[in-house]
C-alpha positions as CSV (number, residue, x, y, z in Angstrom):
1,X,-107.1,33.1,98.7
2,X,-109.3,30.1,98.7
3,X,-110.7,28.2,101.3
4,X,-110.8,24.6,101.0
5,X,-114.6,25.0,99.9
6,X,-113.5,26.9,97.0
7,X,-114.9,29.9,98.6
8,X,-112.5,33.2,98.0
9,X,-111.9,35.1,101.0
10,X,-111.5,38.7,100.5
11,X,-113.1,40.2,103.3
12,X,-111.3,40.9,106.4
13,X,-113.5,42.2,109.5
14,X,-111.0,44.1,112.2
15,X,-112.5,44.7,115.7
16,X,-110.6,47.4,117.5
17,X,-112.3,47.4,120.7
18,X,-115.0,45.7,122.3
19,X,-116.0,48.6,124.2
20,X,-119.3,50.6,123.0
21,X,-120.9,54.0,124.1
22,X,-124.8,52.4,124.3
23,X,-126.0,49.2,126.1
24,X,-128.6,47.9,123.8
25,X,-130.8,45.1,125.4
26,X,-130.1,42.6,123.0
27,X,-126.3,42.9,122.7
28,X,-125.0,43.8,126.7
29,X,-125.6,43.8,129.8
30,X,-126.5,47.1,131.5
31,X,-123.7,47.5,133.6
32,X,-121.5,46.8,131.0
33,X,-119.4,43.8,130.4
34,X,-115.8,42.6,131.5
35,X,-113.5,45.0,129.9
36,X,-110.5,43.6,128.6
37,X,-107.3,45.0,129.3
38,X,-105.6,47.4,127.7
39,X,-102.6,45.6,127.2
40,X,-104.7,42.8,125.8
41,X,-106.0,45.2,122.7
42,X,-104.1,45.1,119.4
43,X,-102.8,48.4,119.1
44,X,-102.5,50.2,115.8
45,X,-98.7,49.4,115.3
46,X,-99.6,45.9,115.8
47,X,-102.5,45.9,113.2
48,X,-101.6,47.7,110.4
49,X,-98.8,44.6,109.3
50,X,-101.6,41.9,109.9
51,X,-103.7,44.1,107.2
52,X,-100.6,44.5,104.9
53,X,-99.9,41.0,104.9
54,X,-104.0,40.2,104.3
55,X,-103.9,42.5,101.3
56,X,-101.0,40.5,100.1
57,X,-103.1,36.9,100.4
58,X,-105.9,38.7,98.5
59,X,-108.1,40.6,101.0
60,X,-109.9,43.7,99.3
61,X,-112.3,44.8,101.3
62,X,-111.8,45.6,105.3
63,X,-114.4,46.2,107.4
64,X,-114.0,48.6,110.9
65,X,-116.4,47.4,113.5
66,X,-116.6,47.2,117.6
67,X,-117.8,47.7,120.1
68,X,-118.7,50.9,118.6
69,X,-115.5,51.8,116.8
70,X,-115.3,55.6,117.2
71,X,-114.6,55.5,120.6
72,X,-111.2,54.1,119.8
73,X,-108.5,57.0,119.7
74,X,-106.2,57.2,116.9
75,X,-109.1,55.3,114.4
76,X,-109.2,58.0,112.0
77,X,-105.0,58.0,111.3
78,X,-105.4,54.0,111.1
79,X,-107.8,54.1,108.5
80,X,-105.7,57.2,106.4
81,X,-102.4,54.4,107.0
82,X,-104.1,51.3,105.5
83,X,-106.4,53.3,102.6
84,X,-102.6,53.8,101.1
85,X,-102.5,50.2,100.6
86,X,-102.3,48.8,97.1
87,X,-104.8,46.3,96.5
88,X,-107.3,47.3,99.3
89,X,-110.3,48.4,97.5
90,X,-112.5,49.4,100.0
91,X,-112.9,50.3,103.5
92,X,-116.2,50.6,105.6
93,X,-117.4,51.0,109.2
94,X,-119.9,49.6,111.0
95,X,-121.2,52.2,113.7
96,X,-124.2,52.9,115.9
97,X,-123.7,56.5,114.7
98,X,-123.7,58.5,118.1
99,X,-120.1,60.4,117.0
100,X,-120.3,60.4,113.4
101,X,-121.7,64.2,113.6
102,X,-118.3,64.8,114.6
103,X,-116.2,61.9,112.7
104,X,-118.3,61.7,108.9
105,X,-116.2,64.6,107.3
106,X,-112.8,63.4,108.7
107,X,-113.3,59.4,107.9
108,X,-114.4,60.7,104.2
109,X,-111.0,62.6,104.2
110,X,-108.8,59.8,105.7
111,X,-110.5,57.5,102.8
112,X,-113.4,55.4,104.4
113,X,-115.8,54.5,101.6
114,X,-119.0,53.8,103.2
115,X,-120.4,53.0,106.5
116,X,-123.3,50.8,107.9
117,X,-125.2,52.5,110.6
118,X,-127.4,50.7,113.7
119,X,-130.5,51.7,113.9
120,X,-133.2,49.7,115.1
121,X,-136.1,52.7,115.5
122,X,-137.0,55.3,114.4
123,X,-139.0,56.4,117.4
124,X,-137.3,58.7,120.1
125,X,-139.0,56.9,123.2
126,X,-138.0,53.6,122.1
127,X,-134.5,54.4,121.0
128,X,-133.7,55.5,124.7
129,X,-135.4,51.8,126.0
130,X,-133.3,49.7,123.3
131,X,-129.8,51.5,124.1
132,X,-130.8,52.1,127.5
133,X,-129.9,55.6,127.2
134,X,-129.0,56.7,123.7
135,X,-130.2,60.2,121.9
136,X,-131.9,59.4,118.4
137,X,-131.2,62.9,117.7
138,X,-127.8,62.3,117.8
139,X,-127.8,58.8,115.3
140,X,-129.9,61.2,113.0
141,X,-128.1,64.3,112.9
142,X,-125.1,61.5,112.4
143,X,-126.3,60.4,109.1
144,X,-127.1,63.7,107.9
145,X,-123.7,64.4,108.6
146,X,-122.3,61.1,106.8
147,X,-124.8,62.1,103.8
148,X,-123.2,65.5,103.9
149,X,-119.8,64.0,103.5
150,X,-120.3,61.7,100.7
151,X,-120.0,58.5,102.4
152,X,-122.3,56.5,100.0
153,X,-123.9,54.3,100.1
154,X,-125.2,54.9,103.4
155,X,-126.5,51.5,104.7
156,X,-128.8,51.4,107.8
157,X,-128.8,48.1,109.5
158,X,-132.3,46.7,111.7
159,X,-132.1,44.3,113.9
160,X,-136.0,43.2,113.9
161,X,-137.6,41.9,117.0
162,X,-141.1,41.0,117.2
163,X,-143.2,43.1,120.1
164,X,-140.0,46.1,119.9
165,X,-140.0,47.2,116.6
166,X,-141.6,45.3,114.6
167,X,-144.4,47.7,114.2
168,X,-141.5,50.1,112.2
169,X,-141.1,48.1,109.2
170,X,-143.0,50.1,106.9
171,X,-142.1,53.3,108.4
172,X,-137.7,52.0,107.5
173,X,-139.0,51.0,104.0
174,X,-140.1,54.6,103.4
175,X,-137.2,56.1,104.4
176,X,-136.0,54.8,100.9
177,X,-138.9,56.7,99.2
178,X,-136.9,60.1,99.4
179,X,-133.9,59.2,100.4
180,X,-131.1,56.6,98.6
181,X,-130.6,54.7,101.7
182,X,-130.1,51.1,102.2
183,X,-132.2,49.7,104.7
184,X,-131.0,46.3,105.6
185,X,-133.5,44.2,108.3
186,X,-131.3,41.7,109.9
187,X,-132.6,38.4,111.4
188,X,-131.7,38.4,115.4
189,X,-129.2,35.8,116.1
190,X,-128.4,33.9,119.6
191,X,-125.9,35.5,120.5
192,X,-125.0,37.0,124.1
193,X,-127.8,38.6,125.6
194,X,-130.2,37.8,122.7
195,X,-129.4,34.2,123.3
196,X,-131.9,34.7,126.1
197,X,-134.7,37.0,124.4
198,X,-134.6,34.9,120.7
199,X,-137.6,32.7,121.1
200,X,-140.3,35.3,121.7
201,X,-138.5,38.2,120.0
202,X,-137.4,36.2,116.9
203,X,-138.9,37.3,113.5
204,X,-137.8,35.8,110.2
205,X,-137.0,37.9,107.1
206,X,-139.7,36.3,105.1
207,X,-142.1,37.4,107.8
208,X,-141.0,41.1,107.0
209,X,-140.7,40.8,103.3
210,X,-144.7,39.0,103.3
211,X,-145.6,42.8,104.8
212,X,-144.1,44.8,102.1
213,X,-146.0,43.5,99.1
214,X,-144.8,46.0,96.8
215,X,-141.1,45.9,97.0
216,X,-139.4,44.8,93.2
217,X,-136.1,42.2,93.9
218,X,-133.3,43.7,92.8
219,X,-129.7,42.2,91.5
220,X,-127.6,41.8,94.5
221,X,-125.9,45.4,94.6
222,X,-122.6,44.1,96.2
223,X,-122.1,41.8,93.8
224,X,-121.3,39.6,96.6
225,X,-122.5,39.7,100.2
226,X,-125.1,38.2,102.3
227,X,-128.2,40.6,101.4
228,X,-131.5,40.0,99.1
229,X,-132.3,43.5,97.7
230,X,-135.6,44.9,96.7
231,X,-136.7,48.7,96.1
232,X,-140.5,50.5,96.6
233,X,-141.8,51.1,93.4
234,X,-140.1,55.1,92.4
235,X,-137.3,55.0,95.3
236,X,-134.2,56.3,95.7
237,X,-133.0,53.8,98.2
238,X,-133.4,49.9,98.2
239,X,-134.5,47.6,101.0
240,X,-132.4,44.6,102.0
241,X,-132.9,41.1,103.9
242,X,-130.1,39.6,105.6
243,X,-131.2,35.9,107.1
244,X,-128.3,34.5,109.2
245,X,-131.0,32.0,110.9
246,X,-133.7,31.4,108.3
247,X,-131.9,31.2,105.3
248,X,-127.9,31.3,105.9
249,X,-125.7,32.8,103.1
250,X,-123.0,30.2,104.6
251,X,-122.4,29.0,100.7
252,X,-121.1,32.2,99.3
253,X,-119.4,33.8,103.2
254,X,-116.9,35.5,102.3
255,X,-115.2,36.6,105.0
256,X,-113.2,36.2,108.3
257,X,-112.6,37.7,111.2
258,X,-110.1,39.6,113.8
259,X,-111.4,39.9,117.2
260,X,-110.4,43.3,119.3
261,X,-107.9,40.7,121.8
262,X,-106.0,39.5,118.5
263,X,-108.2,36.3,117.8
264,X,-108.5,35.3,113.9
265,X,-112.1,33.7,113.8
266,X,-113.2,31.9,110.6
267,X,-116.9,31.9,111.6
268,X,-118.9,34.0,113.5
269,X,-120.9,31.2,115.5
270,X,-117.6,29.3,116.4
271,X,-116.2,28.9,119.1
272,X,-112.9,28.1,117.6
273,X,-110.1,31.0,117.5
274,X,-106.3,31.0,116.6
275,X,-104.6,33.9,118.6
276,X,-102.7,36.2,116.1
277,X,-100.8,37.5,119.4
278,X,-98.4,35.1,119.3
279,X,-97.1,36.0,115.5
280,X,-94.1,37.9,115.9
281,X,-93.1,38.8,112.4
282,X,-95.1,39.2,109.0
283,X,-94.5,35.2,107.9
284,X,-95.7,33.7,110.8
285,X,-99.0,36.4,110.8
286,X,-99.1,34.8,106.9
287,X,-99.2,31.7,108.5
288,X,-101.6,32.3,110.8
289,X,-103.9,34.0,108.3
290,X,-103.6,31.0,106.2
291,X,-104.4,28.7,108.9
292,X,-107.8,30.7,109.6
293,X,-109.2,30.3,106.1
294,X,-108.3,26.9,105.4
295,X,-110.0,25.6,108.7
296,X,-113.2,28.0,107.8
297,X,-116.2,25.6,108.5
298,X,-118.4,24.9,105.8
299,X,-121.3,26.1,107.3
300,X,-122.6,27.4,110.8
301,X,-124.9,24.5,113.0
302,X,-126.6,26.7,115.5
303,X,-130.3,26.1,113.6
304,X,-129.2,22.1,115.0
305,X,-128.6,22.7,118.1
306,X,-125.3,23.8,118.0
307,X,-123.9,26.2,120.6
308,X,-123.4,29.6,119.6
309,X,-120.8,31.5,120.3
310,X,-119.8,32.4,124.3
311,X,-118.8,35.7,122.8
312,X,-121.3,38.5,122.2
313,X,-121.2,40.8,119.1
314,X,-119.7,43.0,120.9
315,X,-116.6,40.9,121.2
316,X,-116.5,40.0,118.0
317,X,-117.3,42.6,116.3
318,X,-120.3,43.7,115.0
């Protein structure tokens, strides 16, 4: 389906809980955030007709995201339900990789195509002061495991922050050396708690790219999709540039979004919403569904002064 920028929305990103297993500096508070109710979730049942009736408006690709998503129970059964669905050609997940030692093998099997991991060092110390107390070993071991499963490609999403991790961009970039990884270093945006950090931690993309002088561009791999690829000269991986802030992809988006609470969001730095909740049968979650794209904004404002989002990413989904 077409929005009324002539942009075709096919990709539908499903937030199943807004509740996470780390507390990253940038993303929540330490103690946590305001949990919403249970009651207040979308529950399985209640999700898998709004994906059928998506596939039937034209979405093709669904994306799992959080909070961290495999602390939901029952995630793995959802994901076997909706891969049965004709027209759906792929499904990722966006994780911060603490279960996925346990999870890879048994997403591959349910019919999860690919995953995007978080992972903004690579340094032990520093992992435990971002998450506040996460085990690198554990994201590691994770992607070993996805690897092992045949979840490809394997994409690693970093946030970059000048004065935290900056200082790691050439050591990412040469995980791609031996490895067919996809590194993606993605601009920090002013959202929740980084709305507070983003003037002295901000680092643009082309800052980054001007320190890796020998990366080649590359066609965009997706074929779609907000990243600039490039590879290291002989690797097996790529390196890609996502620029929300500097340079925004608004033009080609492609996408919109379903909040954990049942909120359809056209843009992810509006504040506008249209609560899916209230459909009660499969026309009116058309409807809705309809609604969202057709009132997509052209373009996000926040680079103008626009306010961002009061949600965090956790809320929205990641």
């Amino acid at each position: 389906m077409k929005d009324k920028w002539t942009r075709d929305i096919n990709y539908l990103r499903i937030s199943i809980t807004d509740r996470c297993n780390l507390r990253c500096f940038y993303c929540m508070p330490e103690e946590g955030i305001q949990k919403l109710n249970h009651d207040d979730i979308l529950t399985f049942e209640q999700l898998y007709p709004i994906v059928e009736v998506a596939v039937e408006l034209g979405i093709s690709k669904i994306r799992i995201t959080g909070g961290e998503p495999l602390v939901r129970k029952g995630i793995v059964n959802f994901i076997e339900k909706i891969s049965k669905l004709s027209g759906l050609k792929d499904i990722a997940m966006t994780t911060n990789g603490i279960l996925l030692e346990r999870y890879a093998q048994e997403l591959k099997e349910a019919g999860l195509h690919r995953l995007n991991i978080s992972l903004d060092t690579l340094k032990e110390d520093r992992y435990k002061m971002i998450t506040r107390w996460g085990e690198l070993n554990q994201v590691l071991r994770g992607i070993e495991a996805t690897e092992k499963a045949g979840l490809s490609p394997i994409k690693i999403n970093v946030v970059a922050m000048r004065g935290i991790n900056d200082d790691e961009i050439e050591d990412f970039a040469r995980l791609t050396k031996e490895k067919p990884y996809h590194v993606r270093f993605i601009e920090l945006m002013p959202m929740g708690e980084a709305e507070e950090i983003e003037g002295e931690r901000f680092i643009t993309n082309e800052e980054i790219l001007n320190r890796l002088p020998d990366l080649i561009p590359l066609i965009n791999e997706d074929g779609s999709g907000p990243a600039k690829y490039y590879k290291l000269p002989n690797s097996k991986g790529s390196i890609g540039f996502i620029s929300p802030m500097s340079n925004h992809f608004c033009k080609s988006c492609n996408r919109i979004r379903l909040t954990a609470d049942g909120k359809i969001k056209p843009c992810l730095h509006s504040n506008f919403e249209i609560d899916l909740k209230l459909a009660k049968t499969k026309e009116e979650i058309r409807n809705i569904l309809q609604k969202g794209i057709l009132l997509k904004p052209e373009r996000h404002y926040l680079k103008e002064g626009s306010e961002s989002s009061i949600r965090g990413m956790n809320q929205i989904g990641g």
